[in-house]
N, C-alpha and C positions, 0 to 999 in steps of 0.2 A: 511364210518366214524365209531369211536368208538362210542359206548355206554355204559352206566351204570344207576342206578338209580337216580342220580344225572341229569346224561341229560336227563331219564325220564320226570323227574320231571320238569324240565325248559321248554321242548317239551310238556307235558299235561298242564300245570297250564294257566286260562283263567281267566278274571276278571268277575266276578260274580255281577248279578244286578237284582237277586230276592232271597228270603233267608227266608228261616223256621223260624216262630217266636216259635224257641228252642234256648235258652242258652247257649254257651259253658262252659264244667268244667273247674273249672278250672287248671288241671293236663294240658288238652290241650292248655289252655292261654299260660303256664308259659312255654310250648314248643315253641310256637309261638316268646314269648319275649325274651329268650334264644336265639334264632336263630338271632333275631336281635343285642341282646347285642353283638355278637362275629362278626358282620359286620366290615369288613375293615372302618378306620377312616385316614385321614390323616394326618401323624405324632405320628400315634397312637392316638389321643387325646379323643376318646371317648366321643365326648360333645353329641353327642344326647342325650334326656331323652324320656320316652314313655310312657306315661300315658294313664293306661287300665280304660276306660270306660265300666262299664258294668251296672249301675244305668240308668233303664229307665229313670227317670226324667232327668238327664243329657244329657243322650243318646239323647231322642229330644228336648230339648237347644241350643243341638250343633247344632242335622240337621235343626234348624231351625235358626240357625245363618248362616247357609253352605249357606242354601235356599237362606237366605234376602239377599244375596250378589250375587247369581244370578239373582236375580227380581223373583225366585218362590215363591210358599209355600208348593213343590211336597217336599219327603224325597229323600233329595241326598245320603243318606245312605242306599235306597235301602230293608228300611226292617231289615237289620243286628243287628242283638241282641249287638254287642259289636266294639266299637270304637278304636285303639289304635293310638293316640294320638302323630304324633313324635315332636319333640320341638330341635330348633339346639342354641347352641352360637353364638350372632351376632359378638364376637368377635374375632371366630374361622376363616381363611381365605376359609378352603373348608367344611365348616357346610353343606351347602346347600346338598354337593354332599356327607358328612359323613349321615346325615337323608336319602337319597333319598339309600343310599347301606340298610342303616337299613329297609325300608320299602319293598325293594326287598328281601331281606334273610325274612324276616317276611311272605311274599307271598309267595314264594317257599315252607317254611317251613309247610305253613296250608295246599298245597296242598298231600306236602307227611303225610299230617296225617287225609286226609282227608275233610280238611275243605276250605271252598272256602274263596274268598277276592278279592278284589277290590280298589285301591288305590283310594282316592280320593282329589279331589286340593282343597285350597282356603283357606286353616290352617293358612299361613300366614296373610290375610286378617283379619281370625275369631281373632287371638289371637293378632295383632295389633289393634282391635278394644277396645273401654271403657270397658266391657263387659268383652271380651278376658284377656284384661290386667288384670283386676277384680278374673278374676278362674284362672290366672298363681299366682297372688300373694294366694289365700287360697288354693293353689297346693304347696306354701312355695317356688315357681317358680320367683324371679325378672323378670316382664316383661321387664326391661330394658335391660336384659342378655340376657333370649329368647326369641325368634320367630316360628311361626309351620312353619314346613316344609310340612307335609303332614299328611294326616287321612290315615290308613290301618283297613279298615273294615274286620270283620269277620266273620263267621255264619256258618248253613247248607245251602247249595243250595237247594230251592226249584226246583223242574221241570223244569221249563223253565227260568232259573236264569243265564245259561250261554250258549255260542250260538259256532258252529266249530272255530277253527282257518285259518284265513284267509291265502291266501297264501306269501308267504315271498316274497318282491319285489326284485327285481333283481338287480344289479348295485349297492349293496352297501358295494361290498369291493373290494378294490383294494392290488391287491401280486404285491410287486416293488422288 
């Protein structure tokens, strides 16, 4: 098979679930968001929006809106200094699947620059909630427009924050 740094990149990058409580600059942010804004949309339409969380006080509001929807009160964020936030149109027909390419290019993107991430679910839950709906409107966001699609966390990896990659299952492609 070929290679290049591109397929480096997709081959190394591992979801990260412990994280240096250090900060991203942010020159590395705006690397990260970048990568996302140029994600494939359907039709072109670009609805995704991504709202970078980097305000501790925010920062665990969220995890602990993430939490109350699991039944915990662990941080589903794992530690990560900074949240990016993706938000799709409910009345876009492949939103779902325009946010879910932004959070992918966003991950690849941290890993080639160094920085680990971790997707994590239940965006939709947080930000249909009273609450959620609450910080999309003083985000000047209509909750009635959108919806999350997913949280892409970021950070340093501490030590033991990411673990090998497991091996690829077999049987899942078929050449006709």
């Amino acid at each position: 098979m070929q290679t290049n740094d591109t397929l480096k990149t997709i081959h190394t990058r591992r979801s990260c679930r412990a994280y240096q409580d250090r900060q991203l600059d942010r020159d590395s942010l705006d690397t990260v968001i970048d990568a996302g804004l140029w994600a494939a949309s359907g039709r072109g339409s670009q609805d995704p929006v991504i709202v970078a969380v980097q305000d501790k006080a925010l920062r665990d509001e969220l995890s602990r809106m993430n939490a109350s929807i699991m039944g915990t009160d662990s941080d589903p964020f794992y530690g990560a200094p900074t949240v990016l936030v993706v938000l799709a149109r409910r009345d876009v027909h492949t939103s779902l699947e325009n946010g879910s390419l932004v959070i992918g290019n966003m991950m690849l993107a941290a890993e080639s620059i160094g920085l680990a991430s971790c997707w994590i679910h239940r965006a939709k839950e947080m930000f249909d909630s009273p609450r959620g709906k609450e910080l999309l409107g003083q985000w000047g966001l209509d909750p009635e427009v959108y919806y999350g699609v997913g949280n892409c966390i970021l950070g340093y990896a501490a030590p033991d924050g990411t673990r090998p990659a497991a091996d690829r299952k077999e049987g899942r492609v078929l050449y006709l």
